[in-house]
N, CA, C and O of each residue as an XYZ file, in Angstrom:
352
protein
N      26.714     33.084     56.043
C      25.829     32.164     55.374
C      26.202     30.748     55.790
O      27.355     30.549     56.174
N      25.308     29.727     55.747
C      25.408     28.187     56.831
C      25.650     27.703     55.498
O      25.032     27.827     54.441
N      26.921     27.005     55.890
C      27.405     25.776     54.492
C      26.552     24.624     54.578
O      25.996     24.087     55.536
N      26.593     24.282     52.903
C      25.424     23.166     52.422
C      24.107     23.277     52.575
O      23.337     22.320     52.671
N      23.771     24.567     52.606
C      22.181     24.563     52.761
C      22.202     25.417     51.386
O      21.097     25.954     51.454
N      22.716     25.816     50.322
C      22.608     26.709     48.985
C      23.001     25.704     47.694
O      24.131     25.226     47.789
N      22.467     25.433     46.865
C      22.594     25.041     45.688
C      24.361     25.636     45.038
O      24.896     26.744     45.026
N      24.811     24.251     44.567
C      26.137     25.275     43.939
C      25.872     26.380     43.157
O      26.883     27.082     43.179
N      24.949     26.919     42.425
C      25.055     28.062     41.433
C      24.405     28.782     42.069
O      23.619     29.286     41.267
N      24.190     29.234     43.197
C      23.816     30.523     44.116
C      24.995     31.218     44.221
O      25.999     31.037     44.910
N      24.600     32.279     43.181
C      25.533     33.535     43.081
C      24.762     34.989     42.554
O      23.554     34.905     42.333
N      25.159     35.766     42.435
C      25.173     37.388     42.294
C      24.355     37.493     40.637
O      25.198     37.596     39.746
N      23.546     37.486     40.353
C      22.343     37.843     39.493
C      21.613     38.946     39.061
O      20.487     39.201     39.489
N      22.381     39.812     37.979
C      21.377     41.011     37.763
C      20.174     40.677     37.298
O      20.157     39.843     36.392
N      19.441     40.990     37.577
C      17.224     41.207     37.701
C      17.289     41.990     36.723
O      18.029     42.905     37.085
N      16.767     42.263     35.144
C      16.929     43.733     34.589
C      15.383     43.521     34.179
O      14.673     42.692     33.610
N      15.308     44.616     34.732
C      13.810     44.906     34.190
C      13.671     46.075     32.642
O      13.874     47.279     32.484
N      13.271     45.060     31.820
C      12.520     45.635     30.531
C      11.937     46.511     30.583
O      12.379     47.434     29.898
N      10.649     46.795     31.369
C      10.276     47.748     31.054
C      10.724     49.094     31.622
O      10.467     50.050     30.890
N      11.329     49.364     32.754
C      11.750     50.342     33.495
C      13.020     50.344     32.812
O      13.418     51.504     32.706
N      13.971     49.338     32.206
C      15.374     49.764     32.195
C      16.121     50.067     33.265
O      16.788     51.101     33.218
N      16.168     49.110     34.615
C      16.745     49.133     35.859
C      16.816     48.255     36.464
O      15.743     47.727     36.755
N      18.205     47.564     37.028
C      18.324     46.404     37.007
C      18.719     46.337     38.507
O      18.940     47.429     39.031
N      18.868     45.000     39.446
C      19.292     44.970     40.652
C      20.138     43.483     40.486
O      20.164     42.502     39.743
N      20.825     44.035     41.739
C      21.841     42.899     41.757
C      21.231     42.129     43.102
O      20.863     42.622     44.168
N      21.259     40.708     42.654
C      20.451     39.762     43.732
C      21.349     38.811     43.905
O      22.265     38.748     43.085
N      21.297     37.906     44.952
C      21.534     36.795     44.973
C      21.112     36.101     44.641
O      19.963     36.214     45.069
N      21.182     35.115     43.964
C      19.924     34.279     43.320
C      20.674     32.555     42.911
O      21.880     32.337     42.802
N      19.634     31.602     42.759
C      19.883     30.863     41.648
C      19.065     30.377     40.458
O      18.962     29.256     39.960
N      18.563     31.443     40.176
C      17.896     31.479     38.834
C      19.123     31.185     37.590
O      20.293     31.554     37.483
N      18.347     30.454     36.854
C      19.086     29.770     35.587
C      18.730     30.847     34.495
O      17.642     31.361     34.237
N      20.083     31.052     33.880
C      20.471     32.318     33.111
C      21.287     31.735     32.191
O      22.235     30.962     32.327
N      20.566     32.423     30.841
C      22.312     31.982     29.504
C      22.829     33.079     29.432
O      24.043     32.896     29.333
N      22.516     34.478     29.424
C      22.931     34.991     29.137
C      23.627     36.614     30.129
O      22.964     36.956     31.108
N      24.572     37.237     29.861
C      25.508     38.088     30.699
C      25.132     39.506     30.371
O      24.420     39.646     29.377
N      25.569     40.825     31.187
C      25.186     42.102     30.780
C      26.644     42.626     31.963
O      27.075     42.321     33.075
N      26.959     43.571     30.841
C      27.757     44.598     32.045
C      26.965     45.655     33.148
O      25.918     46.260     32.917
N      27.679     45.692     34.267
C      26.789     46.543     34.935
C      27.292     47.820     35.398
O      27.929     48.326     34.474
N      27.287     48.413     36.216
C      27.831     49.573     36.025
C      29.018     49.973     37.005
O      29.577     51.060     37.148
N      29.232     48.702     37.658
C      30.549     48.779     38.311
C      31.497     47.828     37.417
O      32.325     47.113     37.981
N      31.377     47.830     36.163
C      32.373     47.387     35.022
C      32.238     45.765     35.305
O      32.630     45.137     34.322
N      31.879     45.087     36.169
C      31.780     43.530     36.148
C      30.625     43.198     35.347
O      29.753     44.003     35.019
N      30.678     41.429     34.915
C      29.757     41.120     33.897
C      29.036     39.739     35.315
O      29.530     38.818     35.965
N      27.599     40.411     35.169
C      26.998     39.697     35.988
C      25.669     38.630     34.691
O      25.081     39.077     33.706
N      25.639     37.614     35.106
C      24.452     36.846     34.655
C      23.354     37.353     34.480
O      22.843     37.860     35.478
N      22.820     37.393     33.575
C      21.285     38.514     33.886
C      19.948     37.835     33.954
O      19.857     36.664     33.586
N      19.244     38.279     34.255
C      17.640     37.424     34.066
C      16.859     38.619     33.718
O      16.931     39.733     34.236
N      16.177     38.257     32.854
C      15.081     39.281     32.045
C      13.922     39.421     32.939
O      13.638     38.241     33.142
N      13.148     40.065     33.543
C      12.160     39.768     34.236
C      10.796     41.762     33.521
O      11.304     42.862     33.304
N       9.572     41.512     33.416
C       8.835     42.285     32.977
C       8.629     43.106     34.021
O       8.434     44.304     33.813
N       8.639     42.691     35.043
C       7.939     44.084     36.249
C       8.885     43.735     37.519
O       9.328     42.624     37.811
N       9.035     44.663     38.036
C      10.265     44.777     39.294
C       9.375     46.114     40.092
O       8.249     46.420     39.699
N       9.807     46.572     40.825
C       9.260     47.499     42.019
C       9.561     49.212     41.213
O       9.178     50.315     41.599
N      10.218     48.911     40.242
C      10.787     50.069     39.433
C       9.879     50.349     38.453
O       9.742     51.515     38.081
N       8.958     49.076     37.767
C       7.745     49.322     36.884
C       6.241     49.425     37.200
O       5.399     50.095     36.603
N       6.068     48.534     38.379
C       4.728     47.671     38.975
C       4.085     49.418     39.326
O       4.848     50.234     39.844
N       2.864     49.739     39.023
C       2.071     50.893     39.672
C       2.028     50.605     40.997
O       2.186     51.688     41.559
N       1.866     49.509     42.042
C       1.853     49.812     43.352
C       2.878     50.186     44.181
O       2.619     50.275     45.381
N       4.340     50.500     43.673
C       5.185     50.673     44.406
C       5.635     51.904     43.239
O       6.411     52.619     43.873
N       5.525     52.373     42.080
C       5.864     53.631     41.709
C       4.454     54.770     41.662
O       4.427     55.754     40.922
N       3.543     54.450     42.443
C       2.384     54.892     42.754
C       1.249     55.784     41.569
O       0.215     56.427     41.745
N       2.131     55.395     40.237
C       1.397     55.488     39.195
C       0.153     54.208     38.473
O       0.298     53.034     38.133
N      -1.151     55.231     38.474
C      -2.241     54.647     38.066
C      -2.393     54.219     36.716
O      -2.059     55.053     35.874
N      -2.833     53.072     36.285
C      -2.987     53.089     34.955
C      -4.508     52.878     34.880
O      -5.147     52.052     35.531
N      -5.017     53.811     33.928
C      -6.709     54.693     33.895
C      -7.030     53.455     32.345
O      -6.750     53.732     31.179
N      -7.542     52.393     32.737
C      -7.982     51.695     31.471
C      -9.150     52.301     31.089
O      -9.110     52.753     29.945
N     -10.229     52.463     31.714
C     -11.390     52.858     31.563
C     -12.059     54.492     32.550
O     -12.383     54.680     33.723
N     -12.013     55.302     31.417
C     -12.495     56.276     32.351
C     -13.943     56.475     32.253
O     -14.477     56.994     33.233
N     -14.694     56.153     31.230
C     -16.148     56.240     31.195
C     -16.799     54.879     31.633
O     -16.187     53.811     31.623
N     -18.246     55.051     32.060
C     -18.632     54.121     32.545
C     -19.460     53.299     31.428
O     -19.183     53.539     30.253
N     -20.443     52.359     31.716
C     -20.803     51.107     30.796
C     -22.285     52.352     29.867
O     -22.750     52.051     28.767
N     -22.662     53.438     30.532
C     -24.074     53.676     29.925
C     -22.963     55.048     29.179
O     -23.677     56.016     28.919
N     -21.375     55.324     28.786
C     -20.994     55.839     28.136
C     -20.358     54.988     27.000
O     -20.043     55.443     25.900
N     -20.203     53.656     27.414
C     -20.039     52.895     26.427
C     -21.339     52.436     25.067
O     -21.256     52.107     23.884
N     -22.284     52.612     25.889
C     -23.932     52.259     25.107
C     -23.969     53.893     24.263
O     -24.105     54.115     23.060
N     -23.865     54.465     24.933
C     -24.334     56.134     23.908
C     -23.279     56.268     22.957
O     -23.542     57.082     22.071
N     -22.020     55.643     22.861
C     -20.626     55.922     22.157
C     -21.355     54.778     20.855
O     -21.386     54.843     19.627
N     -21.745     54.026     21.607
C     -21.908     52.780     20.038
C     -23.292     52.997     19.284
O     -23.552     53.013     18.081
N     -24.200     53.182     20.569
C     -25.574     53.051     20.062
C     -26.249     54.803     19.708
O     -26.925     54.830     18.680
N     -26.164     55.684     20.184
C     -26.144     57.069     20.254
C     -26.698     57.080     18.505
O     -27.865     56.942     18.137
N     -25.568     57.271     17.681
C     -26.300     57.886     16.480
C     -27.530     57.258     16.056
O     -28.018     57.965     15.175
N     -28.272     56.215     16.296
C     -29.438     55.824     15.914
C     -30.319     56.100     16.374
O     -31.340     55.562     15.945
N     -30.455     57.199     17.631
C     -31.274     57.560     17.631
C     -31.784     59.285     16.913
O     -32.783     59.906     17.276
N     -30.952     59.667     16.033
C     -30.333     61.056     15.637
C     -31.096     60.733     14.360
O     -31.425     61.743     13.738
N     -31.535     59.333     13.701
C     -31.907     59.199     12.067
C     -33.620     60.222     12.715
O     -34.168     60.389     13.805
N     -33.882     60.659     11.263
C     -34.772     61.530     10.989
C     -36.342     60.785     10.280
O     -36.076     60.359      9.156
N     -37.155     60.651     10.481
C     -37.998     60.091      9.807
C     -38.926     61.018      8.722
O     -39.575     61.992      9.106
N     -38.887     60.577      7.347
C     -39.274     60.920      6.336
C     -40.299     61.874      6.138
O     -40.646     62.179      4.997
């Protein structure tokens, strides 16, 4: 690594991802208060982060299905029983 081109607090940074529960060790200088043990018994700085390559659907190749019916199953789901009333 070329001296004086890194910020003094460029150091070793666990990434833990929340939602997966899997963390990586980076180099980084992301600003961190707080520490986590890791699993080679050292206490690394941690940064909380929501999606990592361990959660994101394009790299664990799981789909998330928001909508499986289309817009004229959305109209018969809401509007549907009115046409079922009976006239007198």
């Amino acid at each position: 690594m070329k001296k004086g081109i890194h910020p003094e607090n460029y150091r070793t940074v666990l990434f833990y991802d929340s939602n997966a529960k899997q963390g990586f060790l980076i180099r980084s200088c992301a600003r961190t208060t707080t520490t986590m043990k890791w699993e080679d018994g050292h206490e690394y700085p941690v940064f909380m982060c929501d999606t990592s390559s361990a959660s994101h659907p394009y790299y664990t190749g799981k789909t998330r299905q928001i909508a499986n019916e289309g817009r004229a199953s959305d109209f018969v789901n809401r509007y549907g029983k009115f046409g079922t009333l009976k006239s007198k």
